[in-house]
N, C-alpha and C positions, 0 to 999 in steps of 0.2 A: 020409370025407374025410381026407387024411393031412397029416401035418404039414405039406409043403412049401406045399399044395395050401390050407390055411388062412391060410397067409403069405402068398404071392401074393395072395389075397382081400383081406388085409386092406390087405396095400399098395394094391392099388386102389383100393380103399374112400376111406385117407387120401388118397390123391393126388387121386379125385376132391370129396373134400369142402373139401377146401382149396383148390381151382379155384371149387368153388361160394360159398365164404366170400368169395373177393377179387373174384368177377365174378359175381354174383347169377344164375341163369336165367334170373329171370322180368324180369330186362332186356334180357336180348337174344333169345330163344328165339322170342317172336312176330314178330320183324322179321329180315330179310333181313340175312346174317350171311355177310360174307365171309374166309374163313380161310385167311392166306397157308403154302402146305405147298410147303418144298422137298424136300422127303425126308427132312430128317437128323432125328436122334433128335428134339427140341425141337417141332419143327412136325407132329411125326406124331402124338406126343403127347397135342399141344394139339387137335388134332384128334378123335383114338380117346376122349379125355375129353368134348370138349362134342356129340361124337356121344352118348355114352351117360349125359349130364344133359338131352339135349334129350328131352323128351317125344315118341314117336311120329308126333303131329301138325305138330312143328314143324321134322322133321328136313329137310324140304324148303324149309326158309328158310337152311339152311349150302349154301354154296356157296366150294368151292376154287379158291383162283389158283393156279397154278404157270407161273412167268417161267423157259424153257430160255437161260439165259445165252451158252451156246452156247462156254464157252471151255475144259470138258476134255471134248470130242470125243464119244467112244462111253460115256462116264461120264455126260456130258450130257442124250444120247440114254435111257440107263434109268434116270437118276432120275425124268424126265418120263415115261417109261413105269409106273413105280412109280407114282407118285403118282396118275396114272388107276387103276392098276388098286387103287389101296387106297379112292380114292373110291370106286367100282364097287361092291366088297365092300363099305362102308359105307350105301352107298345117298344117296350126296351126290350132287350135281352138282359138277360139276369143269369149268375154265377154264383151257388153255394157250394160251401167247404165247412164239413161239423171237425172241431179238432179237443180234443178231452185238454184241455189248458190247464187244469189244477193237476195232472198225470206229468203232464209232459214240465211245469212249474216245477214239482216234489223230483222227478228222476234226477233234474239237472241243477235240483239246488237253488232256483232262481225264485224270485218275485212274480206273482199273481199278473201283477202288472206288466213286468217285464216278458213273462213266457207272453200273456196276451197281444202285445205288441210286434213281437216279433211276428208269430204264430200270422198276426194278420197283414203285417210285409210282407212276409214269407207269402202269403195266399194271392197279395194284390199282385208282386210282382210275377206271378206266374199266371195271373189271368191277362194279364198288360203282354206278357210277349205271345201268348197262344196265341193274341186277338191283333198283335205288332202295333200296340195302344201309343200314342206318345205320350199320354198323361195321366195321370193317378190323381182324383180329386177326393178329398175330403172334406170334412163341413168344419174346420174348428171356427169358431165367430172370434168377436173383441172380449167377451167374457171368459173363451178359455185361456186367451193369451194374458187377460190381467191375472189368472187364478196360477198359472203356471211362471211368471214373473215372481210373484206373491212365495207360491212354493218352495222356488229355488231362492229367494232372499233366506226363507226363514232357514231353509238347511243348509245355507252359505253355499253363495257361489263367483266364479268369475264372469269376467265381460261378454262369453261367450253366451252363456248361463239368464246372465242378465235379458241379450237382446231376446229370450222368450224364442216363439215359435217363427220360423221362416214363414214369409208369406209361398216361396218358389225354393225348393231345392231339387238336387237332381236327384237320381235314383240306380242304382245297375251302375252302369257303365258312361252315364252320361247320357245316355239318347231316350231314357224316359227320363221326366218330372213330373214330380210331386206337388201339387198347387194345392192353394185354400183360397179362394174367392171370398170364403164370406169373411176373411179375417179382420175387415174392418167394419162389421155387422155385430150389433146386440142381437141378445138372445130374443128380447122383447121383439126385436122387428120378425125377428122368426117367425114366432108365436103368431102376429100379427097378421103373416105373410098367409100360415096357413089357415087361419082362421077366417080370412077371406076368402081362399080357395075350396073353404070348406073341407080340407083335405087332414085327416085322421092319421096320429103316429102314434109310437108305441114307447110308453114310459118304462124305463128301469126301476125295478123297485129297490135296486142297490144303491141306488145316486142319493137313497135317504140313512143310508145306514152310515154310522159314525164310524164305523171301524178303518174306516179308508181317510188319508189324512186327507187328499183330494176335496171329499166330500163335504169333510171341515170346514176347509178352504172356504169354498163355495156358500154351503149354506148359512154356516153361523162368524168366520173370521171376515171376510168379506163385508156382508151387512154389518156387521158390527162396526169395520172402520168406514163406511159410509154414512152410518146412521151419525159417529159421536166425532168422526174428525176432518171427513172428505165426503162429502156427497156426488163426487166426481171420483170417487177412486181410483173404477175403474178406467177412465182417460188419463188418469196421473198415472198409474205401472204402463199403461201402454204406450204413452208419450215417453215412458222412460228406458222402457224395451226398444223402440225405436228410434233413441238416441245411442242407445249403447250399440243397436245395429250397424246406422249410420257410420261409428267410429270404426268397428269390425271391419266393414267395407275399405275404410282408411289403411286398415293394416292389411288388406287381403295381400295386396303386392309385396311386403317388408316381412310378412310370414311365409310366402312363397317362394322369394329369395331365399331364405333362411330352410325352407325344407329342402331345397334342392343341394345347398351349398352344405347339408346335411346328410346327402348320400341317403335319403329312406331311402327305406325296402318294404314295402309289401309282402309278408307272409298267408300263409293260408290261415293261421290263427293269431294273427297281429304286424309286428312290425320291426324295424332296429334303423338306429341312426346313430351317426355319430357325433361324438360330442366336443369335439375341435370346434365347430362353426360357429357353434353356442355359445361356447367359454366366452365369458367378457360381455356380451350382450344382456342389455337391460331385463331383469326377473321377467316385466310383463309381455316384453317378446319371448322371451324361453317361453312362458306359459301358454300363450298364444299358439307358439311352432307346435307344443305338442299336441294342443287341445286338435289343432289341422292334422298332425299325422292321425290320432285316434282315431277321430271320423272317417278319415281316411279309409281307415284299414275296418270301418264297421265295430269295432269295439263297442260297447254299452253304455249310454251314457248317462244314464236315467241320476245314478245314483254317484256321480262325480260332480263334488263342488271345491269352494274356493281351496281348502284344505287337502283335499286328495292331489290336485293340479300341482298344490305347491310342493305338497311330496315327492310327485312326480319330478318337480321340477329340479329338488334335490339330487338324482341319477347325474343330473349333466354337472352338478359340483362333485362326484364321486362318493356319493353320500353309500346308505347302505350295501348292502351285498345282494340281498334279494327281500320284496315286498309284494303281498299279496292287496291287493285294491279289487272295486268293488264288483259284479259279475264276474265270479271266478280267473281276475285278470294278475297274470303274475308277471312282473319287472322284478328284471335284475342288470348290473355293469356288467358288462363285459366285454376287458379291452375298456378301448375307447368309445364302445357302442353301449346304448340302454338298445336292451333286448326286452318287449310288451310281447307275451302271448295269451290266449284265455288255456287256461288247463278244462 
């Protein structure tokens, strides 16, 4: 065996036991496992890994989504050809769904990003109950969660905001979730992982284009404050994402309390609570109870920060009459109730 050829090895080795540290086997391995794989290095990864921790018998419980977004053309076209044929070669079962994202964006008014996102919940959770999946994996690493930290700083946010991307949430109704395994993974070890494995993925050519602040982010804000002020940066937002977590956790119970003693409700396009429970309680609990109802109720969250919240927060002092926030979301008083619905 030659040098290089022990290296490789071992890289694989770590990369897969550290997949196995943060996301056990023998939790998901026996049940129906769905693996969101676009193509690009991350999702291939995560894949070629819990392919070769799953024990022989269980490999037929991973099953691949792939969502063809449909918005760079013949790029489109063989990433979704990719990703069959790496399933194939893996011996997965594999799920694609082409959906026109920039049609379905411009009908509804919405953000590129946001139709995209949806579009590919909308897809995972319907490949998760065909299959009675308990889990939806994604690849985000430690680098998307510093870039998304980063993000929501600069467009102001709160504590919810702050803690970044969940490692576990649930999904539906509770009886799927949602995991990211490699969230305490660089990108580099990625790279690493399959360049050992020798195993080929497929670049976006959009991830270079500036037009998207994301990409900003990433390529040139990011480096930037590494190069001239943190060369750990990205360990500093995500030690800080995960302190603002930590705190979240604190309040989960003192917001719980507060949404119940709140009378939600659940609508089919939002929600209403009343505003007795509220009165008198500290800003940062108000902000908190409602950022819990929103989520709740599936509302948008992409484009809600510190200032939107606090608007919101305004309803429970009897502030305006009615207010339009952001994914076509309209609040208004009424009564004693703030009424959220999306129009």
């Amino acid at each position: 065996m030659t040098r290089e050829t022990r290296t490789a090895v071992a890289d694989s080795v770590a990369f897969e036991q550290k997949l196995a540290a943060a996301w056990p086997p023998e939790r998901w391995a026996d049940v129906p496992t769905v693996v969101a794989v676009s193509g690009g290095a991350d999702s291939v990864a995560l894949l070629a890994a819990l392919r070769r921790l799953a024990a022989p018998a269980a490999v037929g419980n991973l099953i691949v989504a792939h969502l063809n977004h449909r918005l760079r053309g013949d790029e489109s076209e063989g990433d979704e050809a990719f990703v069959v044929a790496v399933a194939k070669r893996l011996g997965v079962r594999c799920e694609t769904r082409r959906v026109d994202v920039a049609a379905s964006a411009a009908a509804r008014g919405v953000g590129l990003e946001e139709a995209a996102r949806e579009a590919r919940y909308e897809f995972f959770l319907d490949v998760a109950r065909r299959y009675g999946a308990r889990y939806v994996v994604t690849a985000h690493t430690l680098d998307d969660q510093a870039e998304t930290v980063l993000l929501r700083i600069l467009r102001g946010t709160g504590l919810a905001g702050l803690a970044g991307i969940p490692r576990v949430r649930p999904l539906a109704d509770g009886s799927l979730g949602l995991v990211r395994p490699l969230l305490a993974m660089r990108r580099g070890e990625v790279i690493d992982y399959l360049a050992a494995l020798g195993q080929e993925y497929r670049t976006d050519s959009s991830n270079a284009e500036s037009d998207y602040t994301r990409n900003r982010v990433r390529n040139d804000l990011l480096p930037q404050l590494g190069r001239e002020f943190n060369p750990r940066i990205v360990e500093a937002l995500t030690a800080l994402a995960a302190q603002a977590g930590e705190l979240r956790e604190a309040l989960t119970p003192i917001v719980a309390r507060l949404i119940a003693a709140a009378e939600f409700t659940a609508t089919d396009a939002g929600f209403s609570l009343s505003c007795a429970a509220l009165a008198g309680e500290p800003r940062h609990l108000v902000r908190e109870t409602l950022v819990a109802a929103w989520t709740g109720a599936g509302l948008p969250l992409q484009a809600m920060g510190y200032e939107e919240w606090n608007a919101l927060a305004d309803f429970v002092d009897g502030a305006p009459a009615k207010r339009m926030f952001p994914g076509g979301v309209a609040v208004e008083r009424s009564g004693d109730r703030v009424v959220v619905k999306r129009t």
